[in-house]
N, C-alpha and C positions, 0 to 999 in steps of 0.2 A: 561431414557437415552436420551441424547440431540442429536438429529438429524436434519442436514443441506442436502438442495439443493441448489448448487451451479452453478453459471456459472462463469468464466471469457474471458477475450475479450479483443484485444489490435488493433490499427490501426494506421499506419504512419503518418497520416494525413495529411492533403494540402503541407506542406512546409519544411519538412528534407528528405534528399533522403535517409534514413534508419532507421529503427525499433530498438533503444536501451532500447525499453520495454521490460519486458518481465513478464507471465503471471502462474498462477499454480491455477489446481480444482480439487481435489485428494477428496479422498471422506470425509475427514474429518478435509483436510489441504488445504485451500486456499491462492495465496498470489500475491500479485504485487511487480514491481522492475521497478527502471526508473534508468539507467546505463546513465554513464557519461566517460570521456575522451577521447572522439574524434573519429575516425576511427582507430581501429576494437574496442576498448577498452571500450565502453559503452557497447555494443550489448554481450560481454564477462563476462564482471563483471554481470549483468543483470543476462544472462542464467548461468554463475557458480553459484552466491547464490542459484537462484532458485532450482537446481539442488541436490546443498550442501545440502539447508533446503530440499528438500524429503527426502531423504536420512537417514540424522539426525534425525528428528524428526518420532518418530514411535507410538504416540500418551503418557498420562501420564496427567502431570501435566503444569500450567503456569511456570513453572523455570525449565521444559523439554522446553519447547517452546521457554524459554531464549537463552537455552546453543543450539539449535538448529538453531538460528540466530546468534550464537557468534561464532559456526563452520562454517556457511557460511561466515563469514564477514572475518574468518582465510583463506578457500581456495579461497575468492576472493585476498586477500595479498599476498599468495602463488603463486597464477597463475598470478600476473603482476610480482612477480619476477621472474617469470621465463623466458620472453619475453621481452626485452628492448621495442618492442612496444607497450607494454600493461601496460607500466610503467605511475602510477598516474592516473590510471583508479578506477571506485568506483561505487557506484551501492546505491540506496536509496532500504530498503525494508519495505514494510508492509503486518505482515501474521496474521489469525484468524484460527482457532484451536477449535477443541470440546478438550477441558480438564475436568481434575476430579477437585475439590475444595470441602471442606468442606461435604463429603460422599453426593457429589453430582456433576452432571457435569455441565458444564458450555461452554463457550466461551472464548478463553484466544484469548487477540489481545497482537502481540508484532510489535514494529516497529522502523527506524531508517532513518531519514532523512526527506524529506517532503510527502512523500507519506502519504496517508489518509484513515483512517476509520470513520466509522460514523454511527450511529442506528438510523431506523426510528422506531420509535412506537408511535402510537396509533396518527399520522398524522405529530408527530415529528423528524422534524432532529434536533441531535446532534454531534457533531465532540468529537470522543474520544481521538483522537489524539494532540498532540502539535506537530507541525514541528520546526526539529531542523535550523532554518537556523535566518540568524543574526538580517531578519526585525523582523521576530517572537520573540526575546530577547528583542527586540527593544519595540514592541508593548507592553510584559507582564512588561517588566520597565516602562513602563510608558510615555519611550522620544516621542515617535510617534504612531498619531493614525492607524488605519485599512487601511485610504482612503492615510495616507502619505506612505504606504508601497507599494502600488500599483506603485509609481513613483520613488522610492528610489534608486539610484543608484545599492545599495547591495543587490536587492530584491532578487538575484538569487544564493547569497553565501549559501552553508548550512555549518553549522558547526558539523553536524555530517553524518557519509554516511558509510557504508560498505567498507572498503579496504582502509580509511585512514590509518591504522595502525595494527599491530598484535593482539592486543587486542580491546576491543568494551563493551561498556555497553548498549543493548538494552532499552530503556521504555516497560513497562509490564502495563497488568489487566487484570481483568479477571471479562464478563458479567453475570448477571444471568438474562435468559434470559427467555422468555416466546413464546410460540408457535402463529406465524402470528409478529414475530418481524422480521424486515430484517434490514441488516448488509451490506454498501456499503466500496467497498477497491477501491482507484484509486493513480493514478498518476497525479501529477498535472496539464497536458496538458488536465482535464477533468475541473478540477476547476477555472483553467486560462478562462476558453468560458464560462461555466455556473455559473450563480447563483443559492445558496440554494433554491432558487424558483423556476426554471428549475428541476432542479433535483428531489424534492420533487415531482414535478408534473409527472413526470416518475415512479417512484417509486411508486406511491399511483395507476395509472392510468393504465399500465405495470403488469398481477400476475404474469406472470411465468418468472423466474430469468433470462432463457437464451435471452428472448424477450426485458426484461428493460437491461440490458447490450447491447444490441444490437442500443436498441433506445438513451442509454446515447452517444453510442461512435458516433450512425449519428450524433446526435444533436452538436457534441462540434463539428465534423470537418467542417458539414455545418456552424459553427458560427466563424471559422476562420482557426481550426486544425494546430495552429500554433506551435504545439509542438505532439509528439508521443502522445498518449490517450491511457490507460489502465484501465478498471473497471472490479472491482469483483461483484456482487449482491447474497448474499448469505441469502437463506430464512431457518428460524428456523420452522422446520415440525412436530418438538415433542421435549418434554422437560421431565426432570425426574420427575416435582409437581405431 
């Protein structure tokens, strides 16, 4: 049986006068959300998904974990229609999951918008994630590289996010994972200040989960905190091999 330690940890950081992160470490359900549409309607969309997805998801399988982001992304739509002020409000989420796969459990990440996960093993990071937003279309086309997205007028468009609309297709997978593998979830007010080299150096140097969550969120807001900061660090403590 695959067994996670988790922390998550969110911070305002230097320059919005409020928190439309928001964060989940349930014992088997971890997740991030970086809300968007202005005051009150980020900080809303945010804590409804997160809320939605406990809720939903009561563990299972990775297409349990689907339709558990696709009921929150429903009562994030629900609840801006109900408030003219919470109208075109949206929420980016990414959640990690102990699921079953193949008469075996596993890790299912599901996610939607630019929020991030990523695996370190064996001194490696990986980004499992594609963000959905337009420089990122951009980049896997071909038109522009890495270093042209960083100054791109549209860097900040996503083209998909929770509470666009009634319906939602999350991105899915699902890890097999092995025990002393960690699993980082953030928002991108974390990868906007750091580099994969920062980070790695955290994470390798940092064991216990709630201490490197602690030390990722100092490090991005002392390096500018120019956006909310959210990080998950979730350690895998046993595995079904």
């Amino acid at each position: 049986m695959t067994k996670l330690a988790a922390s998550a940890m969110t911070d305002i950081g230097r320059v919005r006068l409020m928190n439309e992160d928001a964060v989940l470490a349930d014992k088997d359900l971890v997740a991030v959300a970086d809300g968007m549409g202005g005051h009150p309607g980020g900080e809303v969309a945010a804590r409804t998904a997160i809320d939605a997805l406990r809720h939903a998801f009561v563990g299972g399988t990775v297409e349990r974990l689907r339709e558990a982001v696709i009921t929150a992304n429903r009562a994030v739509w629900e609840r801006a229609g109900t408030d003219g002020g919470l109208e075109g409000m949206g929420t980016t989420l990414c959640v990690a999951a102990v699921v079953e796969a193949d008469d075996e459990t596993g890790v299912g990440v599901a996610h939607v918008g630019d929020s991030r996960a990523y695996l370190l093993r064996d001194g490696q990071l990986r980004q499992l994630t594609d963000d959905h937003s337009v420089v990122s279309d951009l980049i896997r086309a071909g038109e522009i590289t890495e270093q042209d997205a960083l100054h791109h007028p549209h860097r900040h468009v996503l083209t998909r996010v929770l509470g666009m609309g009634p319906d939602l297709e999350p991105d899915s997978t699902v890890l097999s994972v092995h025990r002393g593998d960690r699993v980082l979830l953030c928002t991108d007010g974390l990868v906007n200040e750091l580099d994969d080299h920062q980070i790695i150096a955290v994470l390798l140097s940092v064991p216990q989960a709630s201490s490197a969550a602690e030390q990722l969120l100092a490090q991005a807001v002392a390096a500018g905190g120019r956006d909310n900061v959210s990080v998950a660090v979730i350690d895998v403590i046993s595995t079904s091999d």
